[in-house]
N, C-alpha and C positions, 0 to 999 in steps of 0.2 A: 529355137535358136537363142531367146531372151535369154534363154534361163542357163546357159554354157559357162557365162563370162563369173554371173558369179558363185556357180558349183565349182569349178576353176580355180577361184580365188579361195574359197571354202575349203577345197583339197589339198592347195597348195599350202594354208597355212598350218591344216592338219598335221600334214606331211615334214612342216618347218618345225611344229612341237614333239615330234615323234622322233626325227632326228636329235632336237636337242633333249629329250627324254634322254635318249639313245648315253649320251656324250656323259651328263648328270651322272644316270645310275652305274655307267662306267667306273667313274671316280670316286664316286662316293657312296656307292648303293643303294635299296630302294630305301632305307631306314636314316640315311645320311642324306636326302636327298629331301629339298618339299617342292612344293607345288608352285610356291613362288618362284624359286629358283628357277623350276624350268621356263616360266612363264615371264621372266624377266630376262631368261637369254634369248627368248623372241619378240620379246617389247611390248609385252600384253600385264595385264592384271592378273592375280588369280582370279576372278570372279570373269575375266575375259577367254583364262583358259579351258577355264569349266564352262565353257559352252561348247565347248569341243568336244571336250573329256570329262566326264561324269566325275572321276575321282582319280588320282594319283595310281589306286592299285587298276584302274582300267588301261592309265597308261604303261605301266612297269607291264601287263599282259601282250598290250598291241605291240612293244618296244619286240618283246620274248618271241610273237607269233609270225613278226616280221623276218626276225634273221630263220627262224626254221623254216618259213617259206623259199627264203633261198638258199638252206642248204640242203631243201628236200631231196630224200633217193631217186633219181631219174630211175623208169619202168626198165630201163635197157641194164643196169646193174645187177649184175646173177652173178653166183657161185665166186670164182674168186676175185671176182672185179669188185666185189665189197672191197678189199683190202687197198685198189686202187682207188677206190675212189675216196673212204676214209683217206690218203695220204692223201691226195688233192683237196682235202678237206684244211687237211693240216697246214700244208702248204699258202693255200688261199688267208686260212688264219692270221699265219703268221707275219703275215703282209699288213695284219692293221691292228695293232694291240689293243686297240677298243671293246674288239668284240672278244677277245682273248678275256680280259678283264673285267668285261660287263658280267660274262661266265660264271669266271670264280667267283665275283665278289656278293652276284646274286645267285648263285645255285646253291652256297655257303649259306647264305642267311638263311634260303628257303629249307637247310634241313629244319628249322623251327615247324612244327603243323601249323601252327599260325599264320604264318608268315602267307601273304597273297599268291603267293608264284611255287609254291610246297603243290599243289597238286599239279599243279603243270610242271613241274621238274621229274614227280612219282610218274608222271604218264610217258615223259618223256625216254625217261630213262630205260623201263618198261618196252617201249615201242623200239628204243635204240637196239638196247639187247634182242628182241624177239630177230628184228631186220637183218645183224651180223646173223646171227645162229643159225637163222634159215639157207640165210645164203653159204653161211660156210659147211650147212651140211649138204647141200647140193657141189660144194664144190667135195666135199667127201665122196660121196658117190659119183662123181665124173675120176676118181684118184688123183684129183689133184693136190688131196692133204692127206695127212698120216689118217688111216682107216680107225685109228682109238683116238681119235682128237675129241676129247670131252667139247661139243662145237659149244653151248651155253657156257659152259667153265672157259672158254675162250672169248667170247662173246664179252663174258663180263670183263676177261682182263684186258682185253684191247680196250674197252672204254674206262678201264683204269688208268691202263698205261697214258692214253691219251691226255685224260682230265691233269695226273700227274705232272705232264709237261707239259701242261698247259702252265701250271702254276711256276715248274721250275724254271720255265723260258723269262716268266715275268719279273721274276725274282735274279735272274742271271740271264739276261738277252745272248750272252753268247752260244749259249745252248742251240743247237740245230738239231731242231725238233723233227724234221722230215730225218735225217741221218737217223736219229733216237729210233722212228716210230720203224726205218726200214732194218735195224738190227734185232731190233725187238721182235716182227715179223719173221726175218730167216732163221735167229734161233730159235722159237718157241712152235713157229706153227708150220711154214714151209722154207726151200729153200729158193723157188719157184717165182718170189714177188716180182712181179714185174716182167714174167717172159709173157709174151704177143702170141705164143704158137699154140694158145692153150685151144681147144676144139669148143 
């Protein structure tokens, strides 16, 4: 029980630097961003933060592997309910431009090889595409989508489309990016989005 109060404390301040990582590489990205900066929007030293966090690009990862944790695919997501739950994806988005912008401004730098977060963005991507394609070719074979839908050649354009207005929404907020993502949907792949009756 001794030992609660200050793993606790420990966690909580983790959690306080990870957040304002979070806020940082938002704004400025991870190339725009140091180590002080973060470590001074929680009132620490760097030499205070780096007992935490090894190095800046340890942090720009934990920032990256936190929001994919929350927007993991629940196991219950098949066949055309990718396309539902992508749009709730959208939607939940667009509700906080931070992490809209954290995106762009680090998935952008990461096409560099260099760049710390370039393999984690190649895996991601990678994993992105595989998870639509699977699921939209099961929703092919249930006939829920056109029986010649190239599912990978769709696969990647939904995550174009996507990434796209991810950028244009930030650039023009008036943009309604769920409207965008469900047009784009009826014309290209079904006219279906969204019916409940599917089997």
């Amino acid at each position: 029980m001794a030992k609660r109060g200050p793993y606790k404390g420990a966690q909580a301040r983790r959690d306080a630097i990870v957040a304002a990582a979070f806020d940082a590489f938002s704004l400025g990205g991870f190339r725009g961003t140091s180590i002080q900066d973060i470590a001074s929007a929680v009132g620490l030293s760097k030499a205070g933060l780096l007992h935490y966090f090894q190095s800046k690009e340890e942090l720009l990862l934990e920032v990256l592997a936190l929001r994919e944790h929350v927007n993991a695919w629940p196991e219950e997501v098949q066949g055309l309910d990718v396309l539902e739950h992508l749009r709730s994806v959208v939607a939940v988005d667009s509700a906080t431009v931070g992490i809209v912008r954290l995106y762009v401004i680090v998935s952008a730098e990461a096409t560099d090889p260099a760049h710390p977060a370039h393999q984690f963005f190649v895996q991601r991507y990678r994993e992105l595409s595989d998870g639509i394609s699977r699921r939209l070719a099961h929703a092919v074979d249930r006939g829920h989508l056109r029986p010649d839908l190239d599912v990978v050649g769709a696969a990647d354009q939904l995550i174009a489309i996507l990434d796209g207005l991810q950028l244009h929404w930030l650039l023009n907020p008036r943009v309604d990016r769920v409207r965008e993502f469900d047009q784009y949907v009826s014309q290209f792949l079904t006219a279906n989005v969204g019916d409940t009756s599917r089997d």
